[in-house]
N, C-alpha and C positions, 0 to 999 in steps of 0.2 A: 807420816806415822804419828800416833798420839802422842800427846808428848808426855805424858806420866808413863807412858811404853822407854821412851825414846830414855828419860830421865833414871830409869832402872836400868833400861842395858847399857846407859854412861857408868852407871854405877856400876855393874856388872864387869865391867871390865877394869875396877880399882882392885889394888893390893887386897884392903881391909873388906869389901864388900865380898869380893870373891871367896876369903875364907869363911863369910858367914852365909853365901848360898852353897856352902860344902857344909856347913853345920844345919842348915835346914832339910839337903838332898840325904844327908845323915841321920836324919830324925824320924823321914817318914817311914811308913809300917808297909813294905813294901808285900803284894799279893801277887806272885810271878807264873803265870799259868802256862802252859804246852810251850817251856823253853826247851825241855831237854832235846828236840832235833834239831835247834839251832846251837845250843852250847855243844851238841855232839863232833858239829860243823867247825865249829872254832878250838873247841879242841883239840882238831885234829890238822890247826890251823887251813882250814880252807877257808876260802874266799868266797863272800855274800854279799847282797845289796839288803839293807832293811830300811823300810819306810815306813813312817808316824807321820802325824799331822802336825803341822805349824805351833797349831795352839799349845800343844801339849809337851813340847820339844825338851824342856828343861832336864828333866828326870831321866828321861831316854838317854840324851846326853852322856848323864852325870851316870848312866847304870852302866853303857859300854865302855866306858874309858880305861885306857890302858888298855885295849885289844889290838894295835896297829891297824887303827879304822882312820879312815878320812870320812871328813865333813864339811860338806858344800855349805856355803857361805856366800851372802849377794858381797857386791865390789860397794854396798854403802859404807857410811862412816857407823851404821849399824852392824851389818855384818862385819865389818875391823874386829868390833869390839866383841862378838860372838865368836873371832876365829880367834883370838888373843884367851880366851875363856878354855875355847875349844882346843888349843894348843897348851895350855897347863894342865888338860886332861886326859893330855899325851897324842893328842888326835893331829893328822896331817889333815892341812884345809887345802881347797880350790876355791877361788873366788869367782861367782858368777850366776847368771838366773839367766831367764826365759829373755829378760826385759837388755841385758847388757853381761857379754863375756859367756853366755851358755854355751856356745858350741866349743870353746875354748874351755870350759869346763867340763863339757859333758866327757871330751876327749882324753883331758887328764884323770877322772874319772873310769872312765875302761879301761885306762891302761894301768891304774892303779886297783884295779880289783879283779886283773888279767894277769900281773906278776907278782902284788906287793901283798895286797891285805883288804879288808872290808869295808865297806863303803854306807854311812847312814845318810838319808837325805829325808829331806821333809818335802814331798811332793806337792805340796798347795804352796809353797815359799815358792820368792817373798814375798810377794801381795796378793797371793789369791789368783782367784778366788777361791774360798775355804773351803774344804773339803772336797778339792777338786782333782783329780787324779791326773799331773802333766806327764808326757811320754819320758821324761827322763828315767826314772827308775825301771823303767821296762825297757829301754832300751839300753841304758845300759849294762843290762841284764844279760841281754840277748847277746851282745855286742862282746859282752868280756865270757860269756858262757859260764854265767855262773849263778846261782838258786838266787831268788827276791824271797823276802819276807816279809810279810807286815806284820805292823805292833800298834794295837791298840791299846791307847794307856787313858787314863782317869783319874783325878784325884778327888776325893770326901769331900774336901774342902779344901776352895781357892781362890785368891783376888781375881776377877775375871775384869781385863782391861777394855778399856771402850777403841778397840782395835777393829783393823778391819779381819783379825782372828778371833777375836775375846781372848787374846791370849795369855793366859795362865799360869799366876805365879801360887803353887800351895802355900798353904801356912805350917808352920811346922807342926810335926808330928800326926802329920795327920795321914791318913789310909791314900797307899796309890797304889792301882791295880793295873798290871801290865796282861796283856794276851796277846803271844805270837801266834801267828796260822803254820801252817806246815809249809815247808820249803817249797814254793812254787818255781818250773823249770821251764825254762824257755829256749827250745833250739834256735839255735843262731842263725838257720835257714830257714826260719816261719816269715812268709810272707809278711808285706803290709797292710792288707788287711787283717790277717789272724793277730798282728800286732797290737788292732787301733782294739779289737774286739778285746785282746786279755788284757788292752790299759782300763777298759770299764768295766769288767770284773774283777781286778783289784782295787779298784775305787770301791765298788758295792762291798768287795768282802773286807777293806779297813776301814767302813763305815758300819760295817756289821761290827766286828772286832772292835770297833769305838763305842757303840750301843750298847755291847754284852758289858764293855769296861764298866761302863757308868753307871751300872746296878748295885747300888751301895744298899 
């Protein structure tokens, strides 16, 4: 990982840092488009999967917190410090990716958004590649029988890291534009094929939703 990436999210996870990425996530001018059928959803507390891209993670984050969501997190000394973040933001973590501990997660994962509460995951994490749609969030969709959303979010203006994400830290006060799709459903008895087919249909429609975002 970069290390100017690497040297933020050490920081990221200090006392004093933390409450000044609350004071930036507080500043910006947030533009929140087609939420009302997923807050319809959590208000009535039922159970979702929502996925955003790697790069953009921060905001997304910092916007559902306090909903009894969990958020996957790899087992690095990075991901520690994202679920230490993630957990003052009231969030339950699993630790795990594609690369080490996924199926160990995937598992806590459905069973966490099958009796507890909702589940966000950044589908191209940890390492890519970017904007790559991995079977996780569709399967665990299927798996806990419960609606996937995507969320395409953007910000005006943002340090873009020389990562293998560009991953994106805004500046304060500046424009971030979120767009949810409509609750996508997936029966639990959809074959493996109809599976691999709607994992790249929602890759196309949260790179559509990332496209639309990024029209400032």
């Amino acid at each position: 990982m970069n290390k100017t990436k690497q040297k933020f999210l050490q920081f990221l996870g200090r006392h004093l840092t933390y409450g000044l990425v609350m004071g930036v996530c507080r500043s910006l001018k947030a533009e929140v488009i087609n939420y009302s059928p997923l807050k319809e959803l959590l208000d009535k507390n039922a159970r979702v999967i929502i996925a955003f891209w790697h790069s953009t993670m921060l905001y997304p984050w910092y916007f559902h917190r306090g909903r009894n969501m969990m958020g996957l997190t790899s087992q690095s000394k990075d991901g520690e410090i994202l679920a230490r973040v993630l957990r003052k933001w009231g969030y339950q973590t699993a630790r795990g990716s594609s690369h080490k501990g996924g199926k160990v997660a995937l598992e806590i994962m459905v069973d966490y958004a099958r009796f507890e509460g909702s589940v966000c995951i950044t589908p191209d994490g940890p390492t890519g590649p970017v904007y790559k749609f991995k079977p996780g969030a569709v399967v665990s969709a299927k798996k806990a029988s419960v609606p996937l959303v995507m969320l395409g979010v953007a910000y005006e203006n943002a340090i873009k890291l020389k990562s293998w994400d560009r991953f994106e830290i805004p500046k304060p006060f500046t424009k971030v534009r979120l767009i949810f799709s409509d609750p996508v459903y997936i029966d639990k008895d959809t074959e493996y094929e109809k599976v691999s087919e709607m994992i790249i249909k929602c890759e196309e429609q949260l790179n559509g939703l990332q496209s639309e975002a990024g029209k400032f």
